[in-house]
PDB file of N, CA, C and O in Angstrom:
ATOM      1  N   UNK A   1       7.099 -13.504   3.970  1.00  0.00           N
ATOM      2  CA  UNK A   1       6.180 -12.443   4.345  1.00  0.00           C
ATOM      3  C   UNK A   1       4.834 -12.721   3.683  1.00  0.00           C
ATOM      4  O   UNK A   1       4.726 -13.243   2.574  1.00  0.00           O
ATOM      5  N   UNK A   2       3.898 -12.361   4.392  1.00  0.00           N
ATOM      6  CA  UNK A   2       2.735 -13.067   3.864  1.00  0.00           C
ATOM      7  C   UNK A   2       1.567 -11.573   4.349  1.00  0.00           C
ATOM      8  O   UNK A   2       1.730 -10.715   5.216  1.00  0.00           O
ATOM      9  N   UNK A   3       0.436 -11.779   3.370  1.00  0.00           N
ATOM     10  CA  UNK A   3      -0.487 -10.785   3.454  1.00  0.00           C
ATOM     11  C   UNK A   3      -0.989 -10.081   4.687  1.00  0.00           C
ATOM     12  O   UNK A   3      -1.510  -8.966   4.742  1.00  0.00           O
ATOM     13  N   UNK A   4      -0.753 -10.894   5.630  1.00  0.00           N
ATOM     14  CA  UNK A   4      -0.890 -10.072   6.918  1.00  0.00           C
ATOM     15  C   UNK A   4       0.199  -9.094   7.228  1.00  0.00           C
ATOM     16  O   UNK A   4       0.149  -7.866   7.301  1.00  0.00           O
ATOM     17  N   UNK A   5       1.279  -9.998   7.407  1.00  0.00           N
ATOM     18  CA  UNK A   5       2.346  -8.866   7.694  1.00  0.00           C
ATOM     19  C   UNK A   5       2.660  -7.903   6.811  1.00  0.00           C
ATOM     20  O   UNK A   5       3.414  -7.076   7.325  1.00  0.00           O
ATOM     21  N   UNK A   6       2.403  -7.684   5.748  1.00  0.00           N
ATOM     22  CA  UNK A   6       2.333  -6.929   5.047  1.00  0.00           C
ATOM     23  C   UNK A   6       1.345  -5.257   5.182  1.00  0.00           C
ATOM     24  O   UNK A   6       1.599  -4.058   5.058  1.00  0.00           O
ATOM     25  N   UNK A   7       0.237  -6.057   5.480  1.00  0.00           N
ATOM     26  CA  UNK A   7      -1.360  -4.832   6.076  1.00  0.00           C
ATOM     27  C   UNK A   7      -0.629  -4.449   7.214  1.00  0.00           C
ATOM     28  O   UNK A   7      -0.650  -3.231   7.393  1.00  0.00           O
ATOM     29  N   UNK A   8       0.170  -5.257   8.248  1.00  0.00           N
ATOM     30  CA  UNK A   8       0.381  -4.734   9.273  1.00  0.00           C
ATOM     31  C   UNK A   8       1.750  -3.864   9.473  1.00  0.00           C
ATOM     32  O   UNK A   8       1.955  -3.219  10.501  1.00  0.00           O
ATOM     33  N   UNK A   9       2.379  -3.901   8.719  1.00  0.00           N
ATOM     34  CA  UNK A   9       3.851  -3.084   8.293  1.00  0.00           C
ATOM     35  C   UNK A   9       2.738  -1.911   7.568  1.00  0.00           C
ATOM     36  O   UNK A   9       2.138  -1.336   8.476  1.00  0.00           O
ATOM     37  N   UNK A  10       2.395  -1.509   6.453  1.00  0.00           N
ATOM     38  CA  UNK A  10       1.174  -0.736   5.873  1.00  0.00           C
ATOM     39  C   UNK A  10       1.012   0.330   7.330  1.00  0.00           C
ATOM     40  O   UNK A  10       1.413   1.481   7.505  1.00  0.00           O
ATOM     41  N   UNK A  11       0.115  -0.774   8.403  1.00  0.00           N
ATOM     42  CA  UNK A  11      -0.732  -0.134   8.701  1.00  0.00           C
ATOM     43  C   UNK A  11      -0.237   0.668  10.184  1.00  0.00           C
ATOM     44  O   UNK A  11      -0.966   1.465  10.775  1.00  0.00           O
ATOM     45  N   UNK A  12       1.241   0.252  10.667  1.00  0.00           N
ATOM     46  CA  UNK A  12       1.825   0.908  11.385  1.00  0.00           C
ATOM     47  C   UNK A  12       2.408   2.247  11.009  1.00  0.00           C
ATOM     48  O   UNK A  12       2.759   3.142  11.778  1.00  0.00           O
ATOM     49  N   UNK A  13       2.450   2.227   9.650  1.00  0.00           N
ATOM     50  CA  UNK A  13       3.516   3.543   9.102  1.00  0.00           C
ATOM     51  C   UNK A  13       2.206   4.650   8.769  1.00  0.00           C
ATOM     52  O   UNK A  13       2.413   5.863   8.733  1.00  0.00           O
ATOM     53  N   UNK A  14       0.900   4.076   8.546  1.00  0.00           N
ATOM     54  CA  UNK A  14      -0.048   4.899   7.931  1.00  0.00           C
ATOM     55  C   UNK A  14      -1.668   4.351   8.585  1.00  0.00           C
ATOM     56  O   UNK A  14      -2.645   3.791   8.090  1.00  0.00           O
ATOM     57  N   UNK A  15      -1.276   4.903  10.051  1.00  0.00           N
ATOM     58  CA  UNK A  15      -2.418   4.023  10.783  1.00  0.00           C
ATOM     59  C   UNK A  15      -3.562   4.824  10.524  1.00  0.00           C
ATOM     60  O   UNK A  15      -4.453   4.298  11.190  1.00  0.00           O
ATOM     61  N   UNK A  16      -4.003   5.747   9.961  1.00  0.00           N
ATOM     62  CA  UNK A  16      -5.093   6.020   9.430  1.00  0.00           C
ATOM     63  C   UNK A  16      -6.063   5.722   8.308  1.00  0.00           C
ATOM     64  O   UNK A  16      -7.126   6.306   8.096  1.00  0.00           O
ATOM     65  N   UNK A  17      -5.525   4.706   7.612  1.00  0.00           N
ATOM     66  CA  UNK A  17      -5.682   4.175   6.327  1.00  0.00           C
ATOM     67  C   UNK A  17      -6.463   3.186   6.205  1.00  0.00           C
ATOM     68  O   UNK A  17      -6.129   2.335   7.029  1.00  0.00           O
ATOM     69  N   UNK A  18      -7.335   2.857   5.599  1.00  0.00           N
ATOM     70  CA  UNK A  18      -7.752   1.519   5.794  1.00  0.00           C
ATOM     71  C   UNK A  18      -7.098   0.419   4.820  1.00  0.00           C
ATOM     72  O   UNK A  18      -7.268   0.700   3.634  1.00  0.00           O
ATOM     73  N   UNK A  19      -6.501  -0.582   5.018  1.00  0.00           N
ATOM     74  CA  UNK A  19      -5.612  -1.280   4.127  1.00  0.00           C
ATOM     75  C   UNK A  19      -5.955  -2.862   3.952  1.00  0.00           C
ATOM     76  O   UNK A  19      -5.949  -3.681   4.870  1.00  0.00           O
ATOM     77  N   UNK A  20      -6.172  -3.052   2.964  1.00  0.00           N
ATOM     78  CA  UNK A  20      -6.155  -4.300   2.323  1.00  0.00           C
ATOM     79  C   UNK A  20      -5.445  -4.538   1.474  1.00  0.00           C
ATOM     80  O   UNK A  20      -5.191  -3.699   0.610  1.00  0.00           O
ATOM     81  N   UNK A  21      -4.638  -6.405   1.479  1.00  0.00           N
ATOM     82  CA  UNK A  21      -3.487  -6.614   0.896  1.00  0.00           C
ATOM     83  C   UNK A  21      -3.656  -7.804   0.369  1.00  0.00           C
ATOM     84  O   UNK A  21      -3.506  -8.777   1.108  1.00  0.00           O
ATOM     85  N   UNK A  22      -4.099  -8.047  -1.392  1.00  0.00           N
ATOM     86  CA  UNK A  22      -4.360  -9.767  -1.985  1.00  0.00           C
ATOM     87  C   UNK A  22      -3.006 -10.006  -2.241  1.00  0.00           C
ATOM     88  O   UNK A  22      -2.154  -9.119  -2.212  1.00  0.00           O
ATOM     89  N   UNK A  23      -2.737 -11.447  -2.547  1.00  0.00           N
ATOM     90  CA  UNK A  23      -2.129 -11.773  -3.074  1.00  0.00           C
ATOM     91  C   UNK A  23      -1.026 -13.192  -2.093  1.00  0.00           C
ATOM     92  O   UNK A  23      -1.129 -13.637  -0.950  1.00  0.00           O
ATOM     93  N   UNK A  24      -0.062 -13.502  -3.226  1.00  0.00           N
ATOM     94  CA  UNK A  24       0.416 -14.439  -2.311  1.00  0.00           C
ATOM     95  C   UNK A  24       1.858 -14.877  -3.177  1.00  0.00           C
ATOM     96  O   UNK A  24       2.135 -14.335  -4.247  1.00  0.00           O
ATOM     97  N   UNK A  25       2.601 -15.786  -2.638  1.00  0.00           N
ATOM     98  CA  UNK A  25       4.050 -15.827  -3.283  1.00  0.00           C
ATOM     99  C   UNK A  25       4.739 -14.684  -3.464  1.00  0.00           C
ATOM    100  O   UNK A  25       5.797 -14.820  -4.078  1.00  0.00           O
ATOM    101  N   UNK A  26       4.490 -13.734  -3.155  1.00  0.00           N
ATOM    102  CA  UNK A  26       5.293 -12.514  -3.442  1.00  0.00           C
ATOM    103  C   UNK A  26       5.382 -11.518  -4.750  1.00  0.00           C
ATOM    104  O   UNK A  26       6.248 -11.083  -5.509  1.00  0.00           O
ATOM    105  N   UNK A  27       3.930 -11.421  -4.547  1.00  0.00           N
ATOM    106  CA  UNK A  27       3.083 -10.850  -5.811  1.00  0.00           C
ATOM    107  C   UNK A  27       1.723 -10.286  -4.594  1.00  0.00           C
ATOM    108  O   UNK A  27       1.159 -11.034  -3.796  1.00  0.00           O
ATOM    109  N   UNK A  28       1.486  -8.957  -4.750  1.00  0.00           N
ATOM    110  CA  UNK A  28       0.752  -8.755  -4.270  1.00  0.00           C
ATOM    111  C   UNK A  28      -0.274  -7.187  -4.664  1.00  0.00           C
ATOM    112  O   UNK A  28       0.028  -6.595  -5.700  1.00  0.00           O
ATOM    113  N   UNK A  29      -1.027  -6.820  -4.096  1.00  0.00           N
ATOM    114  CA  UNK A  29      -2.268  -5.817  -4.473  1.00  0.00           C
ATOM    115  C   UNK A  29      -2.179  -5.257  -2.739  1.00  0.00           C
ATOM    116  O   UNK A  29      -2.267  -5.771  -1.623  1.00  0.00           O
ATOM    117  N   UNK A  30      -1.972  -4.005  -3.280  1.00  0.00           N
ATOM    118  CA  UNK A  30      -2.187  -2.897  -1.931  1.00  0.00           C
ATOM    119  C   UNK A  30      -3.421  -1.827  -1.855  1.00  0.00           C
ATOM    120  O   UNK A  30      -3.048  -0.707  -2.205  1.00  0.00           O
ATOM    121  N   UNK A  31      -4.536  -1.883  -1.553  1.00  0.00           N
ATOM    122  CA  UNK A  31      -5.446  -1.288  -1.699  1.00  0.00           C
ATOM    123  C   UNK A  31      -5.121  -0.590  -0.175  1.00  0.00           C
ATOM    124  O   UNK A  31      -5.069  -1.169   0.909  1.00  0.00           O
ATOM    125  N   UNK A  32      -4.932   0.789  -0.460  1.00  0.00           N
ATOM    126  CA  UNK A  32      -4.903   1.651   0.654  1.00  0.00           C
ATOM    127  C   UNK A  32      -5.979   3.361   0.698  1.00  0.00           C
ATOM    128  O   UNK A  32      -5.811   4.295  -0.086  1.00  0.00           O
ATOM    129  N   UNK A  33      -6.794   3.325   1.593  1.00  0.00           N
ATOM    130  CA  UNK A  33      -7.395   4.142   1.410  1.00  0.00           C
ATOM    131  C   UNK A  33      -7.548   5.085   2.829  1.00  0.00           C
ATOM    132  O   UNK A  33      -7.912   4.624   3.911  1.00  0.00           O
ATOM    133  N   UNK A  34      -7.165   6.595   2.558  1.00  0.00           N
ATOM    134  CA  UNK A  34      -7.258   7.629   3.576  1.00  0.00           C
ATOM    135  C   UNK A  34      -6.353   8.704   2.860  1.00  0.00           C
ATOM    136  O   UNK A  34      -5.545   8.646   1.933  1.00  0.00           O
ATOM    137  N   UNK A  35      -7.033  10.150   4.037  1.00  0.00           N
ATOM    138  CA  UNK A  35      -6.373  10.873   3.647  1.00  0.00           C
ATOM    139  C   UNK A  35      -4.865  11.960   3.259  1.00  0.00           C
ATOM    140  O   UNK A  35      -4.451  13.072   2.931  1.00  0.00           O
ATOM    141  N   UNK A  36      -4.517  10.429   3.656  1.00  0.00           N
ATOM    142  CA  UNK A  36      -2.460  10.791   3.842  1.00  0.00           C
ATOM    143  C   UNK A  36      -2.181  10.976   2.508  1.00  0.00           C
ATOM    144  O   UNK A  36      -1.137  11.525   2.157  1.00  0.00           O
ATOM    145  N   UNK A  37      -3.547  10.312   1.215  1.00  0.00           N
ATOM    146  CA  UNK A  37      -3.371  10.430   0.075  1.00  0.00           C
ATOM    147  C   UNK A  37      -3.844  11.842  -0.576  1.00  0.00           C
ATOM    148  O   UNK A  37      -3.550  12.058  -1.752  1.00  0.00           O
ATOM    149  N   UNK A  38      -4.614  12.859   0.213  1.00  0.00           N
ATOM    150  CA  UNK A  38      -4.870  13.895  -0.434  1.00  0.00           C
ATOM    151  C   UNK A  38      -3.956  14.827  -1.102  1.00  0.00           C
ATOM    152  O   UNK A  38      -2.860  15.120  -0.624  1.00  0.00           O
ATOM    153  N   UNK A  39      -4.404  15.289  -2.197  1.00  0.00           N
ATOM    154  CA  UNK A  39      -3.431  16.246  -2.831  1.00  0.00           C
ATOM    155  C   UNK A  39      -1.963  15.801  -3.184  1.00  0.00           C
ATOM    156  O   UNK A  39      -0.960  16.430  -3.521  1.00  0.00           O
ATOM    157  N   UNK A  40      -2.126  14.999  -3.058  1.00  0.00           N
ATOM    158  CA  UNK A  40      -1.088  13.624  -3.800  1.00  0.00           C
ATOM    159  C   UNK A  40      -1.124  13.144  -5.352  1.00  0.00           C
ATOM    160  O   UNK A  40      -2.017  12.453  -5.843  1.00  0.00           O
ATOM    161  N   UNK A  41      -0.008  13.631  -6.013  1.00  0.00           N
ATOM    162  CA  UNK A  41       0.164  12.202  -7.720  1.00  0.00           C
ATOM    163  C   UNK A  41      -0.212  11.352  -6.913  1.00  0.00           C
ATOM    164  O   UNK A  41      -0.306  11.238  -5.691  1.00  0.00           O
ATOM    165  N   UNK A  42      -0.507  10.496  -8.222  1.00  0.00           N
ATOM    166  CA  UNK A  42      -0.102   8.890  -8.057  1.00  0.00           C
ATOM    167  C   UNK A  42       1.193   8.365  -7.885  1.00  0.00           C
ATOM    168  O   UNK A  42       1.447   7.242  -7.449  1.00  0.00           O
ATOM    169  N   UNK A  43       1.946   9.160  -8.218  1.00  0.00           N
ATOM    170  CA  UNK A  43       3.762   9.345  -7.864  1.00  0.00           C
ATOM    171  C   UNK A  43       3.775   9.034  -6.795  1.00  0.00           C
ATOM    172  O   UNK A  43       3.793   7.920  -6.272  1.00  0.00           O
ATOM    173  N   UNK A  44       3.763  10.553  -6.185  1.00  0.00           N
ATOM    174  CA  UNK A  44       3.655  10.693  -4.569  1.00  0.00           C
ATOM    175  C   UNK A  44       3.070   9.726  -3.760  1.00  0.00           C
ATOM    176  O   UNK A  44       3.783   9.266  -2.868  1.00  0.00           O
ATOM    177  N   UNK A  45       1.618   9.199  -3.899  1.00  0.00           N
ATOM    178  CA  UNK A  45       1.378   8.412  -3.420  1.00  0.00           C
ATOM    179  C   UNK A  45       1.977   7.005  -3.532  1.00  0.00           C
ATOM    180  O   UNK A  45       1.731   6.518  -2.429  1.00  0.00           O
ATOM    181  N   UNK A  46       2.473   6.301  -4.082  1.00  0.00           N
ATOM    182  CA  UNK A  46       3.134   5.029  -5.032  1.00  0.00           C
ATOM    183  C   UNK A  46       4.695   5.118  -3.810  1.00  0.00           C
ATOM    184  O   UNK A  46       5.287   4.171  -3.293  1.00  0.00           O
ATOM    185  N   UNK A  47       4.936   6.409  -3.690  1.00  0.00           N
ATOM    186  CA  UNK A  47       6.640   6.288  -3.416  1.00  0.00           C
ATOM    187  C   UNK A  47       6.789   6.230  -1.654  1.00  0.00           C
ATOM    188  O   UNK A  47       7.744   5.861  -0.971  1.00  0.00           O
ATOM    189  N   UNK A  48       4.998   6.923  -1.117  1.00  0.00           N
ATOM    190  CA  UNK A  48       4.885   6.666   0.293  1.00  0.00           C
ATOM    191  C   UNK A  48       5.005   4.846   0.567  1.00  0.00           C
ATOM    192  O   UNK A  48       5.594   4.325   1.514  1.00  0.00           O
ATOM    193  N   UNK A  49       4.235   4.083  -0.602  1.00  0.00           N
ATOM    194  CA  UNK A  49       4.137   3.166  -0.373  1.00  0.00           C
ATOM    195  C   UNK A  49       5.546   2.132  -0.240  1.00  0.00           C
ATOM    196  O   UNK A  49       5.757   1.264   0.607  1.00  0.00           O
ATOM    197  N   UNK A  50       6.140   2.429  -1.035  1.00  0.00           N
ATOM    198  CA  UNK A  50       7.207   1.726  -1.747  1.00  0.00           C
ATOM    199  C   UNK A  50       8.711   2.205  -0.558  1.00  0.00           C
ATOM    200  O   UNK A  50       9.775   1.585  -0.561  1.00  0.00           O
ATOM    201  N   UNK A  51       8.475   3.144   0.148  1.00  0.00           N
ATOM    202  CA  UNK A  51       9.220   3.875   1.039  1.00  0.00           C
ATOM    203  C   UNK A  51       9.266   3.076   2.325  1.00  0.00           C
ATOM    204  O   UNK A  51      10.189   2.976   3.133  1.00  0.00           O
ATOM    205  N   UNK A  52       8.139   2.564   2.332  1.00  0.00           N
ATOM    206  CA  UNK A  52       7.664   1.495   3.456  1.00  0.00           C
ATOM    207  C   UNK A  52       8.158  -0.472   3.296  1.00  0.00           C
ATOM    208  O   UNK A  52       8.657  -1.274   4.085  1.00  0.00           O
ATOM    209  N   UNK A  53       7.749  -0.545   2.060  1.00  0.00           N
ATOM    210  CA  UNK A  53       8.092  -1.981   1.370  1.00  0.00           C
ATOM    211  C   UNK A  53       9.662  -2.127   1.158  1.00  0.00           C
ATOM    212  O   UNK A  53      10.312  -3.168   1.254  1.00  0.00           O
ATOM    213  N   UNK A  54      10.259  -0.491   0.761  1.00  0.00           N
ATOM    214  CA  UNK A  54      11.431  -1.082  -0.217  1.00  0.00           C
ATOM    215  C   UNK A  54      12.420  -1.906   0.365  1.00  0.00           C
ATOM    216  O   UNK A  54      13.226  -2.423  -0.410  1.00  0.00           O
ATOM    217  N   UNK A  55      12.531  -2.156   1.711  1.00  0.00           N
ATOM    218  CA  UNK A  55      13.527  -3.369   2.218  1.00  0.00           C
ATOM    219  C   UNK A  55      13.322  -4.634   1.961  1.00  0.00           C
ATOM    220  O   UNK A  55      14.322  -5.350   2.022  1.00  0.00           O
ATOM    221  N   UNK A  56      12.052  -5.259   1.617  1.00  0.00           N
ATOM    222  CA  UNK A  56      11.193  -6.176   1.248  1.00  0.00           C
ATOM    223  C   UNK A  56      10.901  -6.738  -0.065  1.00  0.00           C
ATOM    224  O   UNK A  56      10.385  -7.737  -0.567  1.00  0.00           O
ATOM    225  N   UNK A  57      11.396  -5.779  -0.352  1.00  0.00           N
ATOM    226  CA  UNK A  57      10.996  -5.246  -2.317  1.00  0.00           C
ATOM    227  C   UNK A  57      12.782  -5.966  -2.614  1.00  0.00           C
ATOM    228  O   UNK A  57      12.989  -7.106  -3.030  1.00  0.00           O
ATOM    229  N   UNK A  58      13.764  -5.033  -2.298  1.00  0.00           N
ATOM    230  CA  UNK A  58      15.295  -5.315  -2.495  1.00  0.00           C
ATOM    231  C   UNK A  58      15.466  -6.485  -1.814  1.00  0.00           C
ATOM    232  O   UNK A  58      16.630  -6.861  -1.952  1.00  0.00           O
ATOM    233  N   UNK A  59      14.589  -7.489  -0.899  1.00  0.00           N
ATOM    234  CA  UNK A  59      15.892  -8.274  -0.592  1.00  0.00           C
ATOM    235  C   UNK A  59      14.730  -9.718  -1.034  1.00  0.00           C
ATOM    236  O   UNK A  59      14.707 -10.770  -0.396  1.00  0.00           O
ATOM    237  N   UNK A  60      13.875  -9.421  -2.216  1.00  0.00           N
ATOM    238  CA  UNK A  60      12.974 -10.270  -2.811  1.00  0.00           C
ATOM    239  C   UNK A  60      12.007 -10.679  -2.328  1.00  0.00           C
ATOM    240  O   UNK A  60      11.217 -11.339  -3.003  1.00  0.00           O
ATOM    241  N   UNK A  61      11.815 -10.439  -1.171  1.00  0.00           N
ATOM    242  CA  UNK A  61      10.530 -11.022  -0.003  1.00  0.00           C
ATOM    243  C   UNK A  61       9.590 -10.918  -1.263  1.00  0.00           C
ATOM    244  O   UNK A  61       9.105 -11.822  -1.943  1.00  0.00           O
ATOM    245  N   UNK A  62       9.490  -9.734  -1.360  1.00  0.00           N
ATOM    246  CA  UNK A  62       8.097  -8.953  -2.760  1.00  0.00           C
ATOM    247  C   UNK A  62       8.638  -8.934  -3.738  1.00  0.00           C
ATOM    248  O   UNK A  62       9.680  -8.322  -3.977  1.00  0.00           O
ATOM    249  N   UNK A  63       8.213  -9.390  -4.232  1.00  0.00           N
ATOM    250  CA  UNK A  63       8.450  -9.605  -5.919  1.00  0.00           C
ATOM    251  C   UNK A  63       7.791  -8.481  -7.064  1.00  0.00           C
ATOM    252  O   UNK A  63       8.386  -7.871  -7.953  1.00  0.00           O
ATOM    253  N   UNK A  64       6.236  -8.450  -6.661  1.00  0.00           N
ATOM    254  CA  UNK A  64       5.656  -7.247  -7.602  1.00  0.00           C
ATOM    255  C   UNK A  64       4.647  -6.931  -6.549  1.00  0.00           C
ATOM    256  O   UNK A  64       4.133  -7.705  -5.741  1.00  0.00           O
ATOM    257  N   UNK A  65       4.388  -5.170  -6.767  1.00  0.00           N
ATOM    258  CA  UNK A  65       3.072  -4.751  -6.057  1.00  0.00           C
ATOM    259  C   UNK A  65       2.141  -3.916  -7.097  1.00  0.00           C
ATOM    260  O   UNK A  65       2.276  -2.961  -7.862  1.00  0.00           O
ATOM    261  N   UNK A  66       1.413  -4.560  -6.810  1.00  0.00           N
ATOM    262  CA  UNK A  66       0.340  -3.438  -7.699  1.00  0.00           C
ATOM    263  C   UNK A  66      -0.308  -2.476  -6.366  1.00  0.00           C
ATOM    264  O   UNK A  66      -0.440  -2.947  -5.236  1.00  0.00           O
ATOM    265  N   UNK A  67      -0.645  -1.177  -6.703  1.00  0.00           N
ATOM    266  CA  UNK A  67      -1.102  -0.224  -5.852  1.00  0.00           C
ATOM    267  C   UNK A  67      -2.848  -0.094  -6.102  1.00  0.00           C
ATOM    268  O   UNK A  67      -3.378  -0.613  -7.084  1.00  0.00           O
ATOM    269  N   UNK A  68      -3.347   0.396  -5.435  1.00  0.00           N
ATOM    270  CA  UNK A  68      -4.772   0.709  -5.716  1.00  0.00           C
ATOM    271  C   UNK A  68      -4.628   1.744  -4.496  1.00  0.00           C
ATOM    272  O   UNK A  68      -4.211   1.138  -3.509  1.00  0.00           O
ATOM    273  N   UNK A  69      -4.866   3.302  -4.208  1.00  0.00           N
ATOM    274  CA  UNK A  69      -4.221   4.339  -3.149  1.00  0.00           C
ATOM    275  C   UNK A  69      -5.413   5.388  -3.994  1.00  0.00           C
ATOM    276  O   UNK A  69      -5.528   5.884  -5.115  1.00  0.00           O
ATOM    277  N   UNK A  70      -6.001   5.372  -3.006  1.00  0.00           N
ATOM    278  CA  UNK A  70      -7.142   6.310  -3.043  1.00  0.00           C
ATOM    279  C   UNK A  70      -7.557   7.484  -1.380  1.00  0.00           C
ATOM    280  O   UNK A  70      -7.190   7.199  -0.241  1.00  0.00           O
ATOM    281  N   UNK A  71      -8.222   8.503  -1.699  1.00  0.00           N
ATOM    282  CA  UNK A  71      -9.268   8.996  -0.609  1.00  0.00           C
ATOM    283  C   UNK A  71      -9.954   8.924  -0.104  1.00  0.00           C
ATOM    284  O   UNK A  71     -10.702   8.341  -0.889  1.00  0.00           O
ATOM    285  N   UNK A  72     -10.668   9.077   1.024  1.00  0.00           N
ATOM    286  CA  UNK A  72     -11.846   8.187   1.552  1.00  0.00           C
ATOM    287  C   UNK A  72     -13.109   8.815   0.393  1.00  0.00           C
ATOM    288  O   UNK A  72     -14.138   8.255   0.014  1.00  0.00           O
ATOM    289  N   UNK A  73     -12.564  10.163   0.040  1.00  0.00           N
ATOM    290  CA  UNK A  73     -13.216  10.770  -0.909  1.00  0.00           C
ATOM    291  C   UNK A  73     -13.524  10.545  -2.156  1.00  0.00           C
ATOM    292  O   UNK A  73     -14.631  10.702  -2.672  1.00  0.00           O
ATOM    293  N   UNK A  74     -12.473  10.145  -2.697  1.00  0.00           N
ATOM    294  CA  UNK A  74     -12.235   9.382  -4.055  1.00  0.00           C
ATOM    295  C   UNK A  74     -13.304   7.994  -3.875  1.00  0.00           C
ATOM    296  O   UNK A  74     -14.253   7.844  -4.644  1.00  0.00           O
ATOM    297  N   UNK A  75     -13.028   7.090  -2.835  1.00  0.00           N
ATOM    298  CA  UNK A  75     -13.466   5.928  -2.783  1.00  0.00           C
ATOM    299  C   UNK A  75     -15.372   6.112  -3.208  1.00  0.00           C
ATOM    300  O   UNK A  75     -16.102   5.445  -3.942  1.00  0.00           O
ATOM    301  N   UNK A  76     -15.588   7.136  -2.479  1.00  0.00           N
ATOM    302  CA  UNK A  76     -17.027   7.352  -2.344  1.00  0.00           C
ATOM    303  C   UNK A  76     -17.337   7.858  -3.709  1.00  0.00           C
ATOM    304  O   UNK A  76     -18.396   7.475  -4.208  1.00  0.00           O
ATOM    305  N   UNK A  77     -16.706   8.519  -4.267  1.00  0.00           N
ATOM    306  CA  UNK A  77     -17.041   9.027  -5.912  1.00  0.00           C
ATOM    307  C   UNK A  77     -17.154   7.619  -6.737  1.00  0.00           C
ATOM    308  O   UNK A  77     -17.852   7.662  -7.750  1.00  0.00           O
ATOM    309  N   UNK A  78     -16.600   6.505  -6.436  1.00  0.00           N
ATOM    310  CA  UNK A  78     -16.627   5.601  -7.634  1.00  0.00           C
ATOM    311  C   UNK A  78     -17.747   5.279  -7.850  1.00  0.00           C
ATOM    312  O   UNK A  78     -18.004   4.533  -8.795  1.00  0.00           O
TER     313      UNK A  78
END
């Protein structure tokens, strides 16, 4: 599985989002941004993600994800 298919699994489950995905070998960075994240932990948000991956995650495809899951709102505050 490689960084595309990855944005594109992402971006079917949460097609409002804008999603970008580094990384490679099965180590990767999920930068996801929209408002499916409002009024969301970082919990909450983390477990939408991981809800989506975890078949990928368990059968080693992915090895580690780092999250970056923000608002379009949030994004604009930085």
């Amino acid at each position: 599985m490689d960084s595309d298919q990855i944005r594109q699994l992402l971006s079917e489950s949460m097609p409002d989002c804008e999603i970008v995905i580094e990384g490679i070998d099965g180590k990767y960075l999920v930068t996801a941004i929209g408002d499916i994240f409002e009024g969301l932990t970082a919990v909450k948000r983390q477990q939408i993600v991981y809800q989506i991956l975890n078949e990928h995650i368990v059968s080693g495809v992915i090895h580690a994800v780092t999250m970056r899951l923000m608002t379009e709102k949030e994004r604009n505050a930085s």
